[in-house]
N, C-alpha and C positions, 0 to 999 in steps of 0.2 A: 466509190462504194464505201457503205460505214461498215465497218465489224461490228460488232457488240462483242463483249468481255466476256468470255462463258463463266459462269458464277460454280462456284464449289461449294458445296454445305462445310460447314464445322464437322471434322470429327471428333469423335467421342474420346478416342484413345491420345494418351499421352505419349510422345514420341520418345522423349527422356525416361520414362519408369521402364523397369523391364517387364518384358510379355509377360512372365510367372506372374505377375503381380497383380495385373489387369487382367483381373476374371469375372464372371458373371453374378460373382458371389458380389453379397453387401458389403461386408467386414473385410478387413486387411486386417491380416497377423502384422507386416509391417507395421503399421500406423498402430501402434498400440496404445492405450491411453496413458493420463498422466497417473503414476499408482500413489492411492491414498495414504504409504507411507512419508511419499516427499510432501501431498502437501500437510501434513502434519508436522512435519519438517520444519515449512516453511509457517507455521500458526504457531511451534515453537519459539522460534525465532524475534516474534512478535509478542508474546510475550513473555519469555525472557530478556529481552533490550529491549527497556522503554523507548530509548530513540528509533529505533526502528519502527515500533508501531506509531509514533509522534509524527513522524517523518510520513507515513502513507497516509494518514489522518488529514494530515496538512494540503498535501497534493490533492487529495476529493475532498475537500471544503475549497481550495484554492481554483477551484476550476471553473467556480463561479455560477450561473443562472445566465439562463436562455427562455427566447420568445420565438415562439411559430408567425410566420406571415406569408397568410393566402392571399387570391386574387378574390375573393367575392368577402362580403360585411356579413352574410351567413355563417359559411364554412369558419368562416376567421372567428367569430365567438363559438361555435362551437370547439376548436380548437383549441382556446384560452379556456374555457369550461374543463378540457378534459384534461389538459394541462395543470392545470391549478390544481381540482378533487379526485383524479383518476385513484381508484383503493391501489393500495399496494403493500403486499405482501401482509393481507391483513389486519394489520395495526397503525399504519401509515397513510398519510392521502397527500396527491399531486407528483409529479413524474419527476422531478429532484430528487426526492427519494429513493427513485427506484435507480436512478442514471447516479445515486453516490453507493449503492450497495454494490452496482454493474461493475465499477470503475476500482472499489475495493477488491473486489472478488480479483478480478483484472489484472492488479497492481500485486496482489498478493500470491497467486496462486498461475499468472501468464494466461489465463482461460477464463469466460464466462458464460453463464447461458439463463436467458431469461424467457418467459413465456405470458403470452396476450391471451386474456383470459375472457371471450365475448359472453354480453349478458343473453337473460335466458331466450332472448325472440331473435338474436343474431343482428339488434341492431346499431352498435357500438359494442365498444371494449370498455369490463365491467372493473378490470383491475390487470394488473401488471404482477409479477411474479417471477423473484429472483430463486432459481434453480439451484439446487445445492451440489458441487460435484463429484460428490458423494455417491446421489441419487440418479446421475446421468455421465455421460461418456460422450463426446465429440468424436465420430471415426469416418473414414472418407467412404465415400457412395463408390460403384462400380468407376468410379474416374475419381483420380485426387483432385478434379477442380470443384468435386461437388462435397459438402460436407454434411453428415446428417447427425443430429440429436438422435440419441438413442437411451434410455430407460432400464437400469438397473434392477430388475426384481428380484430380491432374491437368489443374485446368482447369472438370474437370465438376462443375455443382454437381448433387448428388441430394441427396435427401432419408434422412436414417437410415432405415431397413428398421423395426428394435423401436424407435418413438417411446417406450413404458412404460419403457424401459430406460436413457432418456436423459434428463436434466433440465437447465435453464439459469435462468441468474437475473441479470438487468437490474439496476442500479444507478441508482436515480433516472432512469426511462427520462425521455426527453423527450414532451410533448404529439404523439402523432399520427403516433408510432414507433417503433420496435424497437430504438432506441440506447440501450443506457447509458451512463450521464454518467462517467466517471471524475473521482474525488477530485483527479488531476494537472492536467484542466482551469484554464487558466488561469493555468498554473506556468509555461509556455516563455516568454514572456514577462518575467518579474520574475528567470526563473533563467536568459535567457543574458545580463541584464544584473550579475549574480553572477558570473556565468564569464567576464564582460569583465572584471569587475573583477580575479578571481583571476589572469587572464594578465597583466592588465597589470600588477599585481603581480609577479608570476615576470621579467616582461620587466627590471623596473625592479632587482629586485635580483640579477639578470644584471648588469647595466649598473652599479648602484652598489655591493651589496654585494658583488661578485666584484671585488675590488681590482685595479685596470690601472694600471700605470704608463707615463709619457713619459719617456723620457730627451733631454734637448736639449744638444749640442753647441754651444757659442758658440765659435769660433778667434779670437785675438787679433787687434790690430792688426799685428805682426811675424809672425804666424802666418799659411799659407798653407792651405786650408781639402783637405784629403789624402780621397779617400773609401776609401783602406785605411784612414786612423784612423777613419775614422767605423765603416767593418766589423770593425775592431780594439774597437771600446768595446762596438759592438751584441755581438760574441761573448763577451765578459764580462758584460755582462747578462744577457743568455741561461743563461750558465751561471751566474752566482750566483743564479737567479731556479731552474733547475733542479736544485739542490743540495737533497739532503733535511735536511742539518745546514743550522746556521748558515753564510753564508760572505758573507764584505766584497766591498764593488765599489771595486776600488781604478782612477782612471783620471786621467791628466795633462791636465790643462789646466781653462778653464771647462765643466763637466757640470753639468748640475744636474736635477735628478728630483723629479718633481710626482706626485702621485696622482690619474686623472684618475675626474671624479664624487664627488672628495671633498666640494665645495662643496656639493652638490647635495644634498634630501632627500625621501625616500621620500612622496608623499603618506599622510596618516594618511586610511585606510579602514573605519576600526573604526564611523564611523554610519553612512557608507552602508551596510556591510554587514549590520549589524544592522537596519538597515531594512528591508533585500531580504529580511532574514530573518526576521521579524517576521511578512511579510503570506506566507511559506511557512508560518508555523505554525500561523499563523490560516486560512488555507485546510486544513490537514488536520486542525486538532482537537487537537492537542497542547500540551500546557505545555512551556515553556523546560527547567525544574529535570529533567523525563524525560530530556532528551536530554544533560543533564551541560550546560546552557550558563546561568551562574551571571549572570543579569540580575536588578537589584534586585528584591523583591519581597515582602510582607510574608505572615507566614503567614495569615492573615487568606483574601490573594488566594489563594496557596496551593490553600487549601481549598476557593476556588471554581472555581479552575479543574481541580481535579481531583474537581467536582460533575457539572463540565459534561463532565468525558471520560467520567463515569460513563455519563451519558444517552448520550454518542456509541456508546460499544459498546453501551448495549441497544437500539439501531438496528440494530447490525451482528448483534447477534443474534438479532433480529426478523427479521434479512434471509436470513441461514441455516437457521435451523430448522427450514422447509418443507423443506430436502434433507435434514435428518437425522431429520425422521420420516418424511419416503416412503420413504426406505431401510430405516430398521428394520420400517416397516410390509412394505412389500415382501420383506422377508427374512422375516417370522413368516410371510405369508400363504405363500409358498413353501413354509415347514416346516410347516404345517397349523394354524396360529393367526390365527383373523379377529380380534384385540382391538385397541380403539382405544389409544395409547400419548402418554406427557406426555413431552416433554423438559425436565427442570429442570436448570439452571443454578447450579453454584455464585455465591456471594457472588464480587463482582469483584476488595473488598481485605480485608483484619482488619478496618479503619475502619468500613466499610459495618455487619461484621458486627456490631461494636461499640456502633454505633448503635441499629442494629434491635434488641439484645439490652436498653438500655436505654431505647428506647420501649417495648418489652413489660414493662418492668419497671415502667415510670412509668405505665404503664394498667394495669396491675395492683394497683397502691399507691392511685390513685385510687377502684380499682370498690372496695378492701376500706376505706378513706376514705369512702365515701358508704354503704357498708353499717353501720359504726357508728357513722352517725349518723345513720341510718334513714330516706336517701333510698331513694327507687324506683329501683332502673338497671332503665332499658328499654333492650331490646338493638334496632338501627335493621337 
């Protein structure tokens, strides 16, 4: 006799959150959003350290271009059509655009949220639309597995109307939340002590490298000490000091003129800084030699370190590409095409491709090596 397996639905509720939490309600006070003080925080950050914002810049230009590939010769230029001219955000056309401002926001801020925007007869997607989050909140549905877009007015939070029409995407969320982590995390710290140093810098060559003089008047022993002479020599200073030609300070008696802050010297900053700078770059994933800052290093390391940015973007691309096939998916099925779609990604550099082209060469040389010598290739 067979049994059959008796099947259980999914439930709804989370076994790990507590009951108080899971209610009927939409919103969790738990799950509370990211507040618009941090990310200003974090857009501070960005630009007050040029290499900060240089460094996220790099990463969403580095990420490179991508092609959709259907099964039908219809769907597939339709695809590459809306790929290419899709409007976005207005002023912009083709879906790179939209997937660099996604991936900004992303990078910047741990959070995104974009929205498909269909033309007026509902039969495609007429433009794409990067969400400010500002204007919108990420909070969990009556289950943390579900997440919903929600609409700031004024005050009121609601919830989007067309949830299908809107998508968000978390950055290394945290255990037991709706927060994405941003890549900045961690940064105010190490970079307002950068920006003490850079003031105190500015301050110091205010003070030394902006050249001030003393003029001191000594009156002799026979000499009665006159403060017209003394307003007589300062007006000669003054004016050879504001003369744009050359011009002499002629004046009678003991004067003598010091430079003041000559003695004194600038503290040399160059490891601190490079210090502070070091654990910025190691927090976002960049090598030095990208951003133009010419720190020893052998080509050797080089090459590992731009092994290891390789992996970093195909994280970031792992991280997008769910919004760029529900788009294109959502734009076929609107035109009348249910097919399922690849998004393939170019090679990242020449190097890569380089590579790849000579391991298929060198597993090719092998399988035809072991054919004329009359091994077996069994294929795994």
């Amino acid at each position: 006799m067979k049994f059959g397996r008796k099947k259980h639905g999914i439930k709804s509720v989370v076994q790990t959150v507590p009951g108080a939490v899971q209610s009927e309600s939409l919103l969790f006070s738990r799950y509370e959003a990211q507040s618009k003080a941090e990310r200003e925080l974090y857009l501070s950050l960005r630009e007050s350290v040029p290499v900060i914002d240089a460094a996220i810049n790099k990463i969403v230009r580095l990420i490179g271009n991508f092609r959709i590939e259907t099964s039908g010769s219809a769907s597939q230029k339709l695809a590459d059509e809306f790929v290419k001219n899709v409007k976005t955000n207005g002023s912009s056309g083709g879906m790179m655009n939209f997937v660099y401002c996604y991936l900004d926001s992303l990078l910047t801020y741990g959070a995104a949220v974009g929205e498909m925007v269909p033309d007026a007869g509902a039969n495609g997607i007429a433009a794409l639309y990067n969400a400010s989050l500002d204007d919108v909140e990420i909070r969990a549905d009556k289950t943390p597995l579900d997440l919903v877009v929600c609409k700031n007015d004024m005050g009121q939070i609601a919830p989007v109307k067309y949830q299908n029409l809107v998508f968000a995407t978390l950055l290394n969320p945290k255990s037991g939340t709706v927060h994405g982590t941003s890549v900045l995390s961690g940064l105010p710290f190490v970079s307002s002590i950068l920006l003490r140093i850079f003031q105190s810098l500015k301050n110091n060559w205010e003070r030394v490298g902006d050249v001030r003089f003393a003029v001191t008047y000594n009156p002799g022993a026979n000499e009665t000490f006159s403060e017209e002479s003394a307003r007589q020599i300062a007006d000669e200073w003054k004016k050879a000091m504001r003369s744009r030609n050359v011009c002499d300070f002629v004046s009678v008696g003991d004067v003598s003129v010091k430079v003041i802050g000559a003695e004194n010297q600038i503290p040399d900053c160059e490891i601190p800084v490079r210090t502070i700078m070091e654990q910025i770059l190691a927090k976002l994933g960049i090598p030095p030699f990208l951003l133009g800052l010419s720190w020893s290093s052998t080509e050797r390391m080089s090459e590992q370190q731009a092994d290891i940015l390789t992996s970093e973007l195909e994280y970031y691309r792992a991280v997008v590409e769910p919004v760029v096939r529900r788009a294109v998916e959502y734009h076929l099925r609107l035109s009348g095409y249910n097919e399922k779609i690849r998004v393939i990604w170019n090679d990242i550099n020449l190097q890569d491709t380089l590579e790849l082209s000579q391991a298929r060469l060198n597993n090719a040389r092998a399988v035809q090596i072991e054919k004329e010598i009359g091994l077996e290739v069994v294929d795994e």
